[in-house]
C-alpha positions as CSV (number, residue, x, y, z in Angstrom):
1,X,177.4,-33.8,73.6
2,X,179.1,-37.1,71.6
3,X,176.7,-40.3,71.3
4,X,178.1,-42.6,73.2
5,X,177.2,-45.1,70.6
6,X,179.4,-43.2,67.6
7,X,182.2,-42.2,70.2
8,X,183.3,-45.4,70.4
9,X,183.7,-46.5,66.4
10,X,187.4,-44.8,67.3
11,X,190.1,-46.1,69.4
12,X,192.5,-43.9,70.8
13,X,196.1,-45.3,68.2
14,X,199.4,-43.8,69.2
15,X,200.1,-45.4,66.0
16,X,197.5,-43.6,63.8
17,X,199.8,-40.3,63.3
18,X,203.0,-42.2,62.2
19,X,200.8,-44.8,59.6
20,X,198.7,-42.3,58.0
21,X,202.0,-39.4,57.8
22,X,203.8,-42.4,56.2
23,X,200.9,-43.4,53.8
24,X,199.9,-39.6,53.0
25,X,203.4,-38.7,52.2
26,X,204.7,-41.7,50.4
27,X,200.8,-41.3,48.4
28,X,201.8,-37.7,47.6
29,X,205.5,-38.7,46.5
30,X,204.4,-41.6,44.2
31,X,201.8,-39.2,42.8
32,X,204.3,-37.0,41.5
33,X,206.7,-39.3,40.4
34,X,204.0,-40.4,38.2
35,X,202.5,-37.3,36.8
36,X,205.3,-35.1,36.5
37,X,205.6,-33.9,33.0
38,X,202.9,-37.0,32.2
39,X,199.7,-34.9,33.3
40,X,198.0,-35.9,30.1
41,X,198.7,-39.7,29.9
42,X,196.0,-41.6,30.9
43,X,197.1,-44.4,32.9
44,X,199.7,-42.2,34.7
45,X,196.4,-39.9,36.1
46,X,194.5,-43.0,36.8
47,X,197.2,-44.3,39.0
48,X,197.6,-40.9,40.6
49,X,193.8,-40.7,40.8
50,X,194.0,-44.4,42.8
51,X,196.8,-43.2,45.2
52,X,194.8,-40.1,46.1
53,X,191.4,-41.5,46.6
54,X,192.6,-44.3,48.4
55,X,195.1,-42.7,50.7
56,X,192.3,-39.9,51.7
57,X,190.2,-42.6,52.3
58,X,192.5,-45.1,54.7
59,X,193.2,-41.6,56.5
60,X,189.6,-41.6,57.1
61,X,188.7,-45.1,57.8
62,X,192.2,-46.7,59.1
63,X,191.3,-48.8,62.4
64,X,193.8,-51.1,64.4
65,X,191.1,-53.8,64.8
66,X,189.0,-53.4,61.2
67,X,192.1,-52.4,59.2
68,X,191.2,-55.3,56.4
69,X,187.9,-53.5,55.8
70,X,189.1,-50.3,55.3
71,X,191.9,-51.1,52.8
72,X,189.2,-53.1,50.9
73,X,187.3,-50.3,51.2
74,X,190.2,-47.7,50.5
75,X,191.0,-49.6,47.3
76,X,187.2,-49.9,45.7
77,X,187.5,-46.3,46.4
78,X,191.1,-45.9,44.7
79,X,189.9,-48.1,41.6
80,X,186.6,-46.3,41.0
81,X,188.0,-42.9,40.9
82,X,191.4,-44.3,38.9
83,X,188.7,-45.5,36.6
84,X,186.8,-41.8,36.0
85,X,190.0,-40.1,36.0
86,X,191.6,-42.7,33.1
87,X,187.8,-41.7,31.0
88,X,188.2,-38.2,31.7
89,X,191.8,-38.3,30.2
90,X,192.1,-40.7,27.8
91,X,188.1,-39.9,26.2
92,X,188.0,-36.1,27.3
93,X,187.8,-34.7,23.4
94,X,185.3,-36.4,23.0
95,X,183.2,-36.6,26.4
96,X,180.8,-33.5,26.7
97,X,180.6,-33.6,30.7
98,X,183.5,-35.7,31.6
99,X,184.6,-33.4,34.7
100,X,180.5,-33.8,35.8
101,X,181.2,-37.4,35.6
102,X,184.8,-37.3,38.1
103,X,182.3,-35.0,40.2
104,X,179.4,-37.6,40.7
105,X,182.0,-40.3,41.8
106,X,183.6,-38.0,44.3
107,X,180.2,-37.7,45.6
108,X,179.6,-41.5,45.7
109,X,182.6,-41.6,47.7
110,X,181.9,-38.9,50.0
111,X,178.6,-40.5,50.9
112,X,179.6,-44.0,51.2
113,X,182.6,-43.2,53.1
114,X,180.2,-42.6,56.5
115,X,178.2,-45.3,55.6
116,X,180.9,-47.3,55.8
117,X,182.6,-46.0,58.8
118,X,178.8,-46.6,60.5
119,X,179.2,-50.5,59.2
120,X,176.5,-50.0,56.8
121,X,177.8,-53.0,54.8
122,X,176.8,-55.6,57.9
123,X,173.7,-53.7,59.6
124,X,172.2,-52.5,56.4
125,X,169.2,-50.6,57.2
126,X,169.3,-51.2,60.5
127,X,172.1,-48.7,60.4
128,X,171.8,-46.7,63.7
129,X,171.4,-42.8,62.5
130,X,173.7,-41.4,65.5
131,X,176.4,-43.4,63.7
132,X,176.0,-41.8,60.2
133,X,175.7,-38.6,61.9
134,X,178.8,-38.4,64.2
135,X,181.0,-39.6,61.1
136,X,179.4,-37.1,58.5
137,X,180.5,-34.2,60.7
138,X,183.2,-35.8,62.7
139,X,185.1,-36.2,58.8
140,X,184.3,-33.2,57.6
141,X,185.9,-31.4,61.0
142,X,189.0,-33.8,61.1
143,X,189.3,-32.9,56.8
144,X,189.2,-29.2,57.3
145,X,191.3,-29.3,60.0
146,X,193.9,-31.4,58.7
147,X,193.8,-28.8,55.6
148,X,194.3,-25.8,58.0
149,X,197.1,-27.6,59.6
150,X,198.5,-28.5,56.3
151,X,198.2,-24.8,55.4
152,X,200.0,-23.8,58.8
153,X,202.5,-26.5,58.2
154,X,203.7,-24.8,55.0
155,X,203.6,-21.1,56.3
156,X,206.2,-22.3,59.3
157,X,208.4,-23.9,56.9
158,X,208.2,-20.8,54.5
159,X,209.4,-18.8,57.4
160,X,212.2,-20.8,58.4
161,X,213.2,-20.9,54.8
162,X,213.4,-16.9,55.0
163,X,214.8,-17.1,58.6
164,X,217.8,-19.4,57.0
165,X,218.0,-17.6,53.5
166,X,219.4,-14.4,56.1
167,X,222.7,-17.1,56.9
168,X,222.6,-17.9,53.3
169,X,221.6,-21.1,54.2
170,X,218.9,-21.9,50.8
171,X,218.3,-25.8,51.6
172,X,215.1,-24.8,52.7
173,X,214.4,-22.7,50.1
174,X,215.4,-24.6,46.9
175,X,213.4,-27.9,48.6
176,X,210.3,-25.6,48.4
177,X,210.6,-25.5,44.7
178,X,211.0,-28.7,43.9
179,X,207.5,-30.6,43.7
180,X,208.7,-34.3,45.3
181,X,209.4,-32.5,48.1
182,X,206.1,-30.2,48.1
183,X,203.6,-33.6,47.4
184,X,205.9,-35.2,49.9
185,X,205.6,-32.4,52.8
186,X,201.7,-31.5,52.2
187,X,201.6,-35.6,52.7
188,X,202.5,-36.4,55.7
189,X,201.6,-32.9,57.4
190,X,198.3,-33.7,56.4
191,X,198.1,-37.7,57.4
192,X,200.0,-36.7,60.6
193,X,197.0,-34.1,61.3
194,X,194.2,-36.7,60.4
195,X,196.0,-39.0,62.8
196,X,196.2,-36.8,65.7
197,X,192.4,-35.6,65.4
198,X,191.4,-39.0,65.1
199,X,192.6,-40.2,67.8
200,X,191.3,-37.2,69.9
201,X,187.0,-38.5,70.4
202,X,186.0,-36.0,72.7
203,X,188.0,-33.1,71.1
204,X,185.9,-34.5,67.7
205,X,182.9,-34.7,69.6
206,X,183.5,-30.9,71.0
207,X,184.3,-29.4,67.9
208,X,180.9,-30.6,66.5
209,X,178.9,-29.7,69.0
210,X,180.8,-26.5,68.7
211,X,179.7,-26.7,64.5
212,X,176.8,-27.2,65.2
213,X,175.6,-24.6,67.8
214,X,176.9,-22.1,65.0
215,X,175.0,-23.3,62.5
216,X,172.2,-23.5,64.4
217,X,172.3,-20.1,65.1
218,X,172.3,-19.2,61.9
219,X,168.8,-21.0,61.2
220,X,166.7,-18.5,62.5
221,X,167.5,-15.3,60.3
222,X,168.0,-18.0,57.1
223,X,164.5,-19.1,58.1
224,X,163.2,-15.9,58.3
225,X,164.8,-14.7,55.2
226,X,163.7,-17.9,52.9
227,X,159.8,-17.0,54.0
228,X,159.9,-13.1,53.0
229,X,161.6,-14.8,49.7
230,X,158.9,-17.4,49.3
231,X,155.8,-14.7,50.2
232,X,157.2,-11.9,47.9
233,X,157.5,-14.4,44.9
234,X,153.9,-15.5,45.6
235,X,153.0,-12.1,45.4
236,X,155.0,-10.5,42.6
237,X,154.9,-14.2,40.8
238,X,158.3,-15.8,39.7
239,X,158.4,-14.3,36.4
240,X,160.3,-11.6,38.4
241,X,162.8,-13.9,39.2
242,X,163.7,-15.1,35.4
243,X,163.7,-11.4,34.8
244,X,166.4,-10.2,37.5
245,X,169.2,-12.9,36.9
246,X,170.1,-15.4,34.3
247,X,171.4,-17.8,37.3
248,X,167.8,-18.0,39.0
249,X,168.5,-22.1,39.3
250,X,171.7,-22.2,40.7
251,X,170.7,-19.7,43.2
252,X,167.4,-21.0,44.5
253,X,169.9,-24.8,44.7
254,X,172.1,-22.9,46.7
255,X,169.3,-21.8,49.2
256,X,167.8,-25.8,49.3
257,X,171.1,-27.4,50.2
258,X,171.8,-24.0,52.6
259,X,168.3,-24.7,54.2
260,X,168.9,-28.8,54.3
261,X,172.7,-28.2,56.4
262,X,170.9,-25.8,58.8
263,X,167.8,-28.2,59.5
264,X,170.6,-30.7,60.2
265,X,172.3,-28.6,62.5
266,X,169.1,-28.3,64.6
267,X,168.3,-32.0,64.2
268,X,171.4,-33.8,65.5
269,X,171.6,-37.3,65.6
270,X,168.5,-37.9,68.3
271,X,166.0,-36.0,70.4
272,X,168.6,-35.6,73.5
273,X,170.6,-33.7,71.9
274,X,168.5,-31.8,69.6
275,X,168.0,-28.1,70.9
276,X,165.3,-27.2,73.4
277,X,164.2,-23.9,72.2
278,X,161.2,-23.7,70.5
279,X,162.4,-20.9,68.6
280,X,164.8,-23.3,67.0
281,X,163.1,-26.2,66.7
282,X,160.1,-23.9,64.7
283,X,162.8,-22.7,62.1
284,X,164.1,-26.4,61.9
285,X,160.7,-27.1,60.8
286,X,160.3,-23.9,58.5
287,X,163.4,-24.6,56.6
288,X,162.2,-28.4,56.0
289,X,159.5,-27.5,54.5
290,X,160.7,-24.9,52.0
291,X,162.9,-27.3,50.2
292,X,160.6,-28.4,48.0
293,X,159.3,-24.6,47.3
294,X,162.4,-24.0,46.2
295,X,163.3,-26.8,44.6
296,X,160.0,-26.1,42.4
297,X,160.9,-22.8,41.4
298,X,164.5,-24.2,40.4
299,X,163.1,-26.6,38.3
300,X,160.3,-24.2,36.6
301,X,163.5,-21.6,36.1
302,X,164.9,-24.6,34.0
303,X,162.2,-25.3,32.5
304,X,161.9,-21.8,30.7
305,X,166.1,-22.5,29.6
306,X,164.9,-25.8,28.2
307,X,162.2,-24.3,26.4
308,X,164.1,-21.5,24.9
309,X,167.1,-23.4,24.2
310,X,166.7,-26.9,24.5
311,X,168.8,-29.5,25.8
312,X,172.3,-29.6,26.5
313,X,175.0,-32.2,28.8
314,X,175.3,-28.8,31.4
315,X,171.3,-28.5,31.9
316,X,170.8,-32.5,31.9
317,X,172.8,-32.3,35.2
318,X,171.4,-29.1,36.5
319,X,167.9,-31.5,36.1
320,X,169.8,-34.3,38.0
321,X,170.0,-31.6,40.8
322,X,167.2,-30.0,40.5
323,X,165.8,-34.2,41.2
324,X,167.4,-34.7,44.1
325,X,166.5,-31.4,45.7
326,X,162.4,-32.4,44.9
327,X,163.5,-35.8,46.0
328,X,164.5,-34.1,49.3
329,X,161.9,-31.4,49.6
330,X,159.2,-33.7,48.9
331,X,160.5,-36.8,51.0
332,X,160.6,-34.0,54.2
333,X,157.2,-32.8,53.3
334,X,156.1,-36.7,53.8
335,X,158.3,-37.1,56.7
336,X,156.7,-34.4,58.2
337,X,153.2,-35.1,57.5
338,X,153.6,-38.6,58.8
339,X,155.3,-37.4,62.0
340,X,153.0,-34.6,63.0
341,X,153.8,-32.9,65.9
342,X,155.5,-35.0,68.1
343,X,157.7,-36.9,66.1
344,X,158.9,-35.2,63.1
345,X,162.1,-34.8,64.1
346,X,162.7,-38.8,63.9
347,X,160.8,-39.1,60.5
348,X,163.0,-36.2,59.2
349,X,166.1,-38.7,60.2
350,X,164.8,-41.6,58.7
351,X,163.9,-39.4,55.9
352,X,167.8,-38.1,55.8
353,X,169.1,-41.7,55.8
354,X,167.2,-43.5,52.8
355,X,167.7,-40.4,51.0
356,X,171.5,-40.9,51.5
357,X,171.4,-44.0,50.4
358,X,169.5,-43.6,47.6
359,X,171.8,-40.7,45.9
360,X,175.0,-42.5,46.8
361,X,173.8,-44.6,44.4
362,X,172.4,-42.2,41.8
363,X,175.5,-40.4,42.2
364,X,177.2,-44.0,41.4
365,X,175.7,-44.4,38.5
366,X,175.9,-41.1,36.9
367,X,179.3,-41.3,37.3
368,X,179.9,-44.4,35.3
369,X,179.8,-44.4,31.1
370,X,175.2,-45.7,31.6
371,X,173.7,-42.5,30.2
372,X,175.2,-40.7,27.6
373,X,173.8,-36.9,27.9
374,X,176.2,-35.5,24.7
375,X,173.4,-38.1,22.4
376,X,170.5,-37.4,24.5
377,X,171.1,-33.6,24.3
378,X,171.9,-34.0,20.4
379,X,169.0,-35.8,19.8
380,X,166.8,-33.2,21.5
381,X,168.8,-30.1,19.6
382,X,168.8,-32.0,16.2
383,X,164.8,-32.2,16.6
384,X,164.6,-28.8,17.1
385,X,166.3,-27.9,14.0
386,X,164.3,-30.1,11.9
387,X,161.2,-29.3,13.2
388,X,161.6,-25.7,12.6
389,X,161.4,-24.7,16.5
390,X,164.9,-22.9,15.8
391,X,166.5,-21.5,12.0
392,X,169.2,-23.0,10.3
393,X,170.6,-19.0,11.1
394,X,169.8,-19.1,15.1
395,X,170.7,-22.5,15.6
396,X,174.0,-23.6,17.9
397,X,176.1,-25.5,15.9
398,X,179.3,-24.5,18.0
399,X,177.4,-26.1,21.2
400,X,177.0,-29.1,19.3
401,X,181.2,-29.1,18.1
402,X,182.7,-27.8,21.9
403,X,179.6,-29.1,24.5
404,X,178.1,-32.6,23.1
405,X,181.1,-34.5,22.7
406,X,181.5,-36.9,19.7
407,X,177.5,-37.2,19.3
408,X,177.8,-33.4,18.4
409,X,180.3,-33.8,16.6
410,X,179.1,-36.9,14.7
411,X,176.0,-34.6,13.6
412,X,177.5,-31.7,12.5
413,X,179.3,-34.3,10.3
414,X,175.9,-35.1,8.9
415,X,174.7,-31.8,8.8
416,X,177.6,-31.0,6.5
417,X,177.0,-33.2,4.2
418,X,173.5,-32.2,3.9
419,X,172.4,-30.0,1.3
420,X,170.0,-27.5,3.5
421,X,170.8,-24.0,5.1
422,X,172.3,-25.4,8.3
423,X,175.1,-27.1,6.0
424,X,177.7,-24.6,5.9
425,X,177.5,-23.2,9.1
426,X,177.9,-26.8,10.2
427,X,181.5,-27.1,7.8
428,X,182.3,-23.4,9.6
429,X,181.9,-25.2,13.2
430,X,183.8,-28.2,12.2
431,X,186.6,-26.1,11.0
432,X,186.9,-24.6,14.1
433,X,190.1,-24.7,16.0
434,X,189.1,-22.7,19.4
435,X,185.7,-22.2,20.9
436,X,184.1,-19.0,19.9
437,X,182.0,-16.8,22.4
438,X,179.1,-14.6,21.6
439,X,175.9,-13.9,23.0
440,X,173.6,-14.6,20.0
441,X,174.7,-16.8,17.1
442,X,178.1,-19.1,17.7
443,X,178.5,-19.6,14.0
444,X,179.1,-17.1,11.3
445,X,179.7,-16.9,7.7
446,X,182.3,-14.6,5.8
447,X,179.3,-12.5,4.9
448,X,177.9,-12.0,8.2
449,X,180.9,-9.7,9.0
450,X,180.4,-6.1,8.0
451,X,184.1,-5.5,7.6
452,X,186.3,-3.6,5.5
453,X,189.9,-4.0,5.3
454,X,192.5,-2.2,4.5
455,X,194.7,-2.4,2.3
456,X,191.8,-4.2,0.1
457,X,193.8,-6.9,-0.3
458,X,192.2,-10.1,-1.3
459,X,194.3,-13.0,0.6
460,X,194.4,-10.3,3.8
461,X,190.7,-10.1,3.7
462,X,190.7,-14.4,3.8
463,X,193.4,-14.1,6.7
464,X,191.3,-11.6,8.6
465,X,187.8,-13.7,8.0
466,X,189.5,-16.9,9.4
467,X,190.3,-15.1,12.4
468,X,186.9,-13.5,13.1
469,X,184.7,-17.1,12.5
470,X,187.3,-18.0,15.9
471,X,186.9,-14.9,17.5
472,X,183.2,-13.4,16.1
473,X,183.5,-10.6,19.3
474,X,185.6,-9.0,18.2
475,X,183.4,-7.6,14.6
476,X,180.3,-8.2,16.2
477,X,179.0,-4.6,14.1
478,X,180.8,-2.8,11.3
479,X,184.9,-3.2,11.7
480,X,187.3,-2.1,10.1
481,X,190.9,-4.3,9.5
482,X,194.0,-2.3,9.1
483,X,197.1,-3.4,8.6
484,X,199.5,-2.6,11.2
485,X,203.3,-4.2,10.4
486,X,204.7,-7.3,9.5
487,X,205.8,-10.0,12.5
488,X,209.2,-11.6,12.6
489,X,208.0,-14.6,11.1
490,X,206.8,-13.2,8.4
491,X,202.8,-12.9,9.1
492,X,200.7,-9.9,9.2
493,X,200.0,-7.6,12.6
494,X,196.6,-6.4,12.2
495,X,194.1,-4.0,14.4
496,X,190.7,-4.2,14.6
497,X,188.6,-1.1,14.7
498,X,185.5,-1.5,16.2
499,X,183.3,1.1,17.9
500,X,185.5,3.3,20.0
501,X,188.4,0.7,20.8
502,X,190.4,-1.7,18.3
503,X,192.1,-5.0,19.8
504,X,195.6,-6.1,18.0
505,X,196.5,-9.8,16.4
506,X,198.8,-11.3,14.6
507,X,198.0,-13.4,11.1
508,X,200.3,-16.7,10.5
509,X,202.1,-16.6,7.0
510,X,199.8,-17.1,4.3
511,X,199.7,-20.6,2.4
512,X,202.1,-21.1,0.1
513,X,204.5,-17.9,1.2
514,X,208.2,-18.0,2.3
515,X,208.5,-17.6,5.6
516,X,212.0,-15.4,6.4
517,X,214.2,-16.3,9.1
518,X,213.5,-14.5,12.1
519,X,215.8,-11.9,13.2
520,X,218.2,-11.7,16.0
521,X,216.6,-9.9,18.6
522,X,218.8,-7.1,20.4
523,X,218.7,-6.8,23.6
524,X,218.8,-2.8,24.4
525,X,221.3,-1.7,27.1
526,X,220.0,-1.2,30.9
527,X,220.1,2.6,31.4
528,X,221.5,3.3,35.0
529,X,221.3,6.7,36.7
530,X,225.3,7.1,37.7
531,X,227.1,10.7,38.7
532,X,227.3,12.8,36.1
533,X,224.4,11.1,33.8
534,X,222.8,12.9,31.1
535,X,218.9,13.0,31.9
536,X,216.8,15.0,28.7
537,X,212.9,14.9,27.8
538,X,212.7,13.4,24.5
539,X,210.0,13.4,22.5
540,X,209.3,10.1,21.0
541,X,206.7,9.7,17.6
542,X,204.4,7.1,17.9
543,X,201.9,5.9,15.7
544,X,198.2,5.4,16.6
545,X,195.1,5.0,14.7
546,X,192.8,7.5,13.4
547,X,189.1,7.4,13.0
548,X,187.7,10.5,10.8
549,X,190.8,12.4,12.1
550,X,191.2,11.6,15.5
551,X,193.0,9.3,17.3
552,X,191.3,5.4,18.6
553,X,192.6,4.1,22.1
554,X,196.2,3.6,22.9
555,X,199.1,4.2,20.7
556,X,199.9,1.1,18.7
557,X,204.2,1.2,19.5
């Protein structure tokens, strides 16, 4: 069933298909003339950035009667996103959640770009709901359709290219490699599809109802499922849950926003349409209210990591989502409680659209340089230290250098310069060139490695060590170092015996040595089975490693 009211906001525009084709592909064209070989110039991605936002968006909005209002629209869009993309590249050293940031505005845009297709800007909150809620699905069919028929566009041409290439005909082919023609093509395929859907209202309206019946389906078992979950956690109590899995809070967000789509899918846009099964309509209900449960235990789960660990840019937005899922949660709860049993359904709506509205603009301002989580976070870590809540030993100063941006950076700079026990390892993260993994301590000095090497040679040992403060994994217990042959420029080939297993690298010349020049490489002949061919078993000496007489993993030639 379409709203009569919603089914209207698109006209039927023979035109629609050839515009948005033309504006998709020549989009797609421009963005690779601009970016090819340029991908890390700022202004180049912040044009490319603009072009991209703001064709999706006219695809989306592009009327034959309001057309002035959607390329006003398109460009704010265009400029806001040209503006996070030019930040994320031109700052990105020094930014600790810069792809969090181009995230939150693609969010903004997501959720204003129904508003504005409902004429949000004019009607304000008088906004009718049906509106929002035919576009917010309505887009979301037309853009994953236009995707599939993108995909489907290139998989013809791919077999025509084939189908040709059997002539020797390779225009086809040789066009598929070349990436103007790739932007180009997945362009207009994809505008022509957005036209052609757009124009088709009642297929739209179809295909959501369609959407929606699935998902509704799906309620009742998710429903079920999410009130075992909550029970057995009362029971057993959610310590269980910290215990089991290190990715509690991820998972219980997952199951809120899984639980908010499928009340949505019951809820529809008014009570007419809404489903007339009580079974439905009862699981609608259940799955409102266990938002905020699980919202609740998400934000307890963080709490422990905050506790243990402190802050960090990464869990400062986990908070900001573990917000607006309580915001949600606890805004159904009231919608609920104020709409009782007849008219729930229509608080839950309102409920849906001032929520809306109000993280469109959260997501808004996250997204623009206000709050600075890299200093936040260092502030919080920097306490720690100093308060003695974590050692100078225990304490994440390669967080601080690879997570926190330039305020991390900035106090490591301080902390080497210092004259207590967190000094050094503060110079060791500084000095670091790569980021480091390991699942205790990021940081470690020359002698936290229990390493021998061999031969015991002095400026071999210093080669090895400055390898293993970048790569710490790989001695995590006692190692041993061996010397293994010399590269063609001259460094060192080591192996590094740990456990049962060694890994191979290769040392740079040391300081100060002459580097040889490099050898002409000879290519062996191609052996090639012909009449008359000699074929013999050889055997071939390899050498491997030893460990108390026996041999360590595979051979080293």
């Amino acid at each position: 069933m379409v709203d009569s009211g919603a089914s209207t906001t698109l006209a039927d525009w023979p035109l629609r298909p050839w515009l948005l084709a033309g504006i998709l592909g020549l989009a797609g064209l421009l963005i690779h003339l601009f970016t090819q070989g340029h991908e890390d110039t700022p202004w180049r991605v912040a044009v490319a950035a603009f072009l991209f936002f703001a064709a999706l968006s006219t695809a989306f909005t592009l009327e034959p009667v309001k057309w002035r209002g959607a390329a006003i629209f398109s460009v704010i869009i265009g400029l806001v996103m040209a503006g996070l993309a030019w930040r994320a590249v031109n700052y990105g050293e020094s930014l600790p959640d810069e792809h969090y940031g181009f995230a939150a505005g693609v969010l903004a845009s997501l959720l204003a770009l129904p508003l504005f297709q409902a004429g949000f800007a004019r009607k304000r909150l008088s906004t009718p709901y049906s509106d929002i809620h035919y576009h917010v699905w309505t887009d979301a069919i037309s853009g994953a359709g236009a995707l599939a028929f993108t995909g489907l566009a290139w998989i013809v041409f791919a077999v025509l290219s084939e189908l040709f290439h059997l002539l020797k005909i390779d225009l086809l082919r040789d066009l598929m490699g070349e990436g103007w023609f790739g932007w180009s093509f997945s362009g207009v395929a994809c505008g022509a599809a957005f036209g052609v859907l757009r124009n088709q209202t009642r297929v739209l309206g179809t295909l959501m109802s369609v959407v929606l019946l699935v998902l509704s389906l799906l309620a009742v078992p998710v429903a079920a499922g999410l009130v075992l979950f909550l029970l057995a956690t009362a029971l057993s109590g959610p310590d269980v849950l910290w215990e089991a899995t290190r990715s509690a809070t991820p998972v219980l967000l997952a199951c809120a926003a899984g639980a908010y789509v499928l009340t949505n899918a019951i809820l529809r846009d008014d009570a007419g349409s809404m489903s007339a099964s009580r079974i439905m309509r009862i699981a609608a209900l259940v799955l409102a209210a266990v938002i905020l449960p699980l919202a609740v235990f998400a934000a307890f789960s963080m709490g422990l990591r905050l506790d243990q660990h402190g802050l960090s840019p990464e869990r400062l937005w986990g908070l900001v989502a573990i917000m607006v899922a309580c915001a949600f949660g606890l805004g159904y709860w009231v919608a609920l409680a104020r709409g009782r049993k007849p008219d729930w359904a229509t608080k839950l709506r309102e409920a849906n659209f001032h929520l809306a509205i109000g993280v469109c603009a959260l997501a808004l301002l996250l997204a623009l340089p206000v709050l600075d989580f890299g200093a936040i976070s260092t502030r919080n870590q920097l306490a720690r230290l100093e308060s003695g809540e974590v050692s100078a030993e225990d304490f994440d100063y390669a967080a601080l250098r690879w997570e926190f941006g330039e305020p991390g950076v900035r106090a490591l700079t301080i902390l080497a310069r210092g004259s207590s026990g967190a000094a050094e390892y503060a110079q060791i993260a500084l000095e670091q060139e790569q980021r480091g993994y390991r699942l205790d301590r990021q940081i470690r000095r020359d002698e936290d490695f229990n390493l021998r090497v061999q031969p015991d040679d002095p400026e071999l040992r210093r080669q090895v060590l400055d390898y293993l403060r970048e790569n710490g994994w790989a001695c995590d217990q006692y190692c041993v170092a061996i010397q293994t042959g010399t590269a063609q420029d001259g460094g060192r080939e080591i192996a590094i015996v740990q456990g049962s297993g060694y890994i191979t690298a290769a040392l740079p010349v040391a300081d100060g040595a002459d580097q040889p020049p490099a050898p002409a490489i000879e290519t062996p002949p191609r052996s090639e089975l012909r009449e008359g061919s000699e074929v013999e078993i050889r055997t071939v000496e390899k050498r491997y490693i030893f460990v108390d007489g026996k041999p360590v993993g595979q051979p080293l030639d």
